[in-house]
FITORKOL-394517 format. One record per residue (C-alpha): chain; x, y, z. Coordinates in steps of 0.2 Angstrom, whole numbers. Layout:
// residues N
A, X, Y, Z .
...
***
This chain:
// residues 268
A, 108, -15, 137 .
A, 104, 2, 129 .
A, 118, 2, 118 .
A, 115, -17, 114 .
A, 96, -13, 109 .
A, 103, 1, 100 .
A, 117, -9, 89 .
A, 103, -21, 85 .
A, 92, -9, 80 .
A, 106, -3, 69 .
A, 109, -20, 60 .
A, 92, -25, 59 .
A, 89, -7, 48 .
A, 105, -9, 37 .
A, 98, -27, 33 .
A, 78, -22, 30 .
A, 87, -8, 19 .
A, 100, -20, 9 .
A, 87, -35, 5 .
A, 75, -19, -1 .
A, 85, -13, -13 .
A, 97, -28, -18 .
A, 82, -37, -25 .
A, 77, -21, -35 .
A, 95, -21, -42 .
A, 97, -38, -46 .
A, 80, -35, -59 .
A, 83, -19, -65 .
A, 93, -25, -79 .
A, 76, -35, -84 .
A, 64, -20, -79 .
A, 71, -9, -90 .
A, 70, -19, -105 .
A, 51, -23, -98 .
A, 49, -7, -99 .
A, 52, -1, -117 .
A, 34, -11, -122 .
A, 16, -8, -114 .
A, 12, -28, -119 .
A, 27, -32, -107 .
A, 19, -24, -92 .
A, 11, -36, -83 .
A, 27, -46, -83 .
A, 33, -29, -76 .
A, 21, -27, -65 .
A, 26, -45, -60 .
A, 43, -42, -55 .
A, 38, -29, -44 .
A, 28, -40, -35 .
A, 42, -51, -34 .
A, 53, -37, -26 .
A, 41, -34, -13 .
A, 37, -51, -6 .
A, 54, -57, -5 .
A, 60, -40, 4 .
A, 46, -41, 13 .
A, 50, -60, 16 .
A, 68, -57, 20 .
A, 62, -42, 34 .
A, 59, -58, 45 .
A, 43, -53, 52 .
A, 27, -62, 51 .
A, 14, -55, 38 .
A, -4, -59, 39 .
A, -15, -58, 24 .
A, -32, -60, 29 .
A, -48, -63, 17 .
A, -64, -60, 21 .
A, -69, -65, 1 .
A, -64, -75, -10 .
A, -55, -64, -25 .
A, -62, -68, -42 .
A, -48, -64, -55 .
A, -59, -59, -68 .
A, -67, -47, -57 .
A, -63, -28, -56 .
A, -62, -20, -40 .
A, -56, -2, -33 .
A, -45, -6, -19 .
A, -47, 9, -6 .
A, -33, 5, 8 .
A, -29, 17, 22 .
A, -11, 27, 20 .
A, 1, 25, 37 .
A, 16, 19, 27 .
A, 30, 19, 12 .
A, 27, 1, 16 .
A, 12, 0, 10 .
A, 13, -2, -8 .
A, 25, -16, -8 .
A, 13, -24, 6 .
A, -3, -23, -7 .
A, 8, -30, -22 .
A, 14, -45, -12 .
A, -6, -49, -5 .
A, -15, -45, -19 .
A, -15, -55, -36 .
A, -15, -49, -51 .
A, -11, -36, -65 .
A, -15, -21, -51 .
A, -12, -2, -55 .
A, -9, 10, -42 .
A, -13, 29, -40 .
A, 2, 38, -31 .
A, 7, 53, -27 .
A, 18, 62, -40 .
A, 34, 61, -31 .
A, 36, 42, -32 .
A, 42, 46, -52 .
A, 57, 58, -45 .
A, 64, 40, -36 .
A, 80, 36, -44 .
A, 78, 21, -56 .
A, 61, 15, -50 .
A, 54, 31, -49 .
A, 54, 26, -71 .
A, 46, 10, -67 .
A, 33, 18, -56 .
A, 28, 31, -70 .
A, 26, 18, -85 .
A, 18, 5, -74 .
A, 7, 15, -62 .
A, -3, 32, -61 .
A, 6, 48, -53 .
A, -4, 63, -48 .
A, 1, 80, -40 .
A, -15, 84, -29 .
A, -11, 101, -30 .
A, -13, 102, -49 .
A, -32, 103, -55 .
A, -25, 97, -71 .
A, -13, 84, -64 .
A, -31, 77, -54 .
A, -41, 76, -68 .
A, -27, 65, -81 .
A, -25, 54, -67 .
A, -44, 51, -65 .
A, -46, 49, -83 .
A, -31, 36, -84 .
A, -39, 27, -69 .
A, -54, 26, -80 .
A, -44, 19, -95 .
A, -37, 7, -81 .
A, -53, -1, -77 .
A, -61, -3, -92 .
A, -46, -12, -101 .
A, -50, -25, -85 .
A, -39, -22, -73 .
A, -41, -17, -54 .
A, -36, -1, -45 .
A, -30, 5, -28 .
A, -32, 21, -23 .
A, -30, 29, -4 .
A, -45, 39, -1 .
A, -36, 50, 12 .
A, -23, 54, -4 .
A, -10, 56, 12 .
A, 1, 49, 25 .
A, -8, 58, 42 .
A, -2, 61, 56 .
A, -12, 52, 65 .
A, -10, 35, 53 .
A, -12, 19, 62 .
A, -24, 28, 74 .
A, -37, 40, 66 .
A, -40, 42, 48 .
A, -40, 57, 38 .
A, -56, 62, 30 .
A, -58, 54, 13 .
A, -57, 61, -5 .
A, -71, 58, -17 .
A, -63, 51, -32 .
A, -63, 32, -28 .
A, -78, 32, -24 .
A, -85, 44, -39 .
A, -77, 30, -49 .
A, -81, 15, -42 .
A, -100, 21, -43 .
A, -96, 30, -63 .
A, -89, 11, -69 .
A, -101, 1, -58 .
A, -88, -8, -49 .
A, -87, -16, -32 .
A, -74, -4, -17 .
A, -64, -17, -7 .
A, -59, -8, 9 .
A, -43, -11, 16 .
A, -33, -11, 33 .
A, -15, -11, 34 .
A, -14, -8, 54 .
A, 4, -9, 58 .
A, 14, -4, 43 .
A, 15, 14, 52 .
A, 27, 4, 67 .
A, 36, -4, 56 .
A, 42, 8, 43 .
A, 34, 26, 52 .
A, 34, 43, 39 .
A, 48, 53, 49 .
A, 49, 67, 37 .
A, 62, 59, 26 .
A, 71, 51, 41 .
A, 74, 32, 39 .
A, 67, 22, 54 .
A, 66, 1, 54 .
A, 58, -6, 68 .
A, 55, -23, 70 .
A, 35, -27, 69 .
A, 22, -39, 65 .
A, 11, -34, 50 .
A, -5, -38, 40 .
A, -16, -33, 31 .
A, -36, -35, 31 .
A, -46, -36, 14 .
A, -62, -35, 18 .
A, -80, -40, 10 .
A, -82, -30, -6 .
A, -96, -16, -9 .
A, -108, -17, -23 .
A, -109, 0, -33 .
A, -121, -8, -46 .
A, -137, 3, -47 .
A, -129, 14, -38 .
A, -129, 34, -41 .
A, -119, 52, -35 .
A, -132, 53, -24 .
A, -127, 38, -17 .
A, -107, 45, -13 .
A, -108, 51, 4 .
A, -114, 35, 10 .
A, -104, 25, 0 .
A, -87, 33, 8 .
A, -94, 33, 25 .
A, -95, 16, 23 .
A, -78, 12, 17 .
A, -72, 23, 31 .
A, -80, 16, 44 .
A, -75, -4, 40 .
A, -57, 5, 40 .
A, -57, 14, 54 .
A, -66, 0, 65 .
A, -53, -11, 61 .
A, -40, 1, 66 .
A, -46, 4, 81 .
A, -47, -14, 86 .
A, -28, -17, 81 .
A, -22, -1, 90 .
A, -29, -7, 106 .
A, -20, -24, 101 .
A, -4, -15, 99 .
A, -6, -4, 118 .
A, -10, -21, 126 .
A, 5, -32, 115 .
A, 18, -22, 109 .
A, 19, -4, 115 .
A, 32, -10, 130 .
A, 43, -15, 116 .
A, 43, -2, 101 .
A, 61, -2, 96 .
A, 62, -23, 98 .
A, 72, -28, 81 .
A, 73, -47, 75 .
A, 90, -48, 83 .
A, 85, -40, 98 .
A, 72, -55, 103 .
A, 83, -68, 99 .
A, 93, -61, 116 .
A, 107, -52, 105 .
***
């Protein structure tokens, strides 16, 4: 039985891994031409969201996307999801609507051929750079007030502890959101982490439901500096409650059966 679990595991990885990156392939061609304009962006922009929700599609698991508002396209918001996953990105492009920019780390640009992509189309920023910090803050300004909505991980990190206990969050979202007067949407991705884990550069696919929780958004209008603190702890909490909630889900439903794979419970 071992050795079949470990065989399905095996082929269930190699196919998460070829339906992730054939899709990329197969519009790169299109992507690079996408790329060469700024007024071709969004169709850009669309083709990634392409990528993700068909890979994500073609992982045969089931993905929940749960609203707890109705999104209004003309409306900007600062998305502020919790970080437990390289999953997480496609996850947010295939859920959320729209012309979205993202704030990464500035690794994701030295990815071969979509690491390009990543830099024209989204924000890259090396934390450990005071200079790197502050362009990227100024070009998620820029974002906004051309109309167009942000995500931003608050903890600016994968923790240790993802899926279970947030790391403490960073100021900037929240400086900006209250700066441009717009409304934070937390949001929970609880299982991503089982799915995909961060293993140090070590590829690991198990086979796990996912979803992800958007929840009601935060009015930052009339809204100070002074008004910061609470503003994240806020945000943190709704997070971390709905963490918390799932993780005792996950003990209770799926814990006896971490390295399950697709093929493994359809009795291969």
């Amino acid at each position: 039985m071992k050795a079949i679990k470990y065989l399905s595991h095996r082929i269930y990885t190699t196919w998460c891994v070829t339906w992730f990156v054939l899709p990329f392939v197969v519009t790169y061609p299109l992507q690079a031409v996408l790329m060469r304009r700024e007024q071709w962006y969004r169709r850009l922009h669309g083709i990634n969201r392409f990528w993700s929700s068909t890979s994500l599609r073609m992982f045969l698991v089931p993905l929940q996307v749960e609203w707890h508002f109705r999104h209004n396209p003309k409306q900007r918001y600062i998305f502020a999801p919790n970080h437990s996953s390289y999953l997480d990105i496609p996850v947010m492009l295939h859920a959320i609507p729209g012309f979205l920019n993202f704030v990464g780390k500035a690794d994701l640009c030295k990815v071969p051929l979509w690491g390009k992509v990543y830099e024209k189309l989204y924000i890259s920023v090396d934390r450990r750079s005071a200079i790197s910090s502050a362009k990227s803050y100024i070009k998620s300004a820029k974002t906004l007030e051309e109309g167009r909505s942000l995500a931003i991980f608050p903890e600016g990190t994968i923790p240790k502890t993802a899926g279970e206990k947030l790391m403490a969050f960073k100021d900037g979202p929240f400086k900006l959101a209250i700066e441009k007067q717009v409304p934070v949407v937390p949001v929970t991705m609880p299982y991503n982490q089982h799915f995909l884990p961060d293993l140090d550069g070590k590829l690991k696919v198990r086979w796990h439901p996912l979803k992800i929780v958007l929840h009601e958004p935060i009015e930052t209008k009339g809204m100070t500096m002074e008004d910061l603190p609470r503003l994240k702890e806020q945000v943190f909490n709704i997070i971390q409650a709905e963490i918390s909630k799932h993780t005792k889900v996950h003990v209770n439903r799926y814990s006896n059966h971490p390295q399950d794979s697709a093929l493994s419970k359809a009795g291969v």
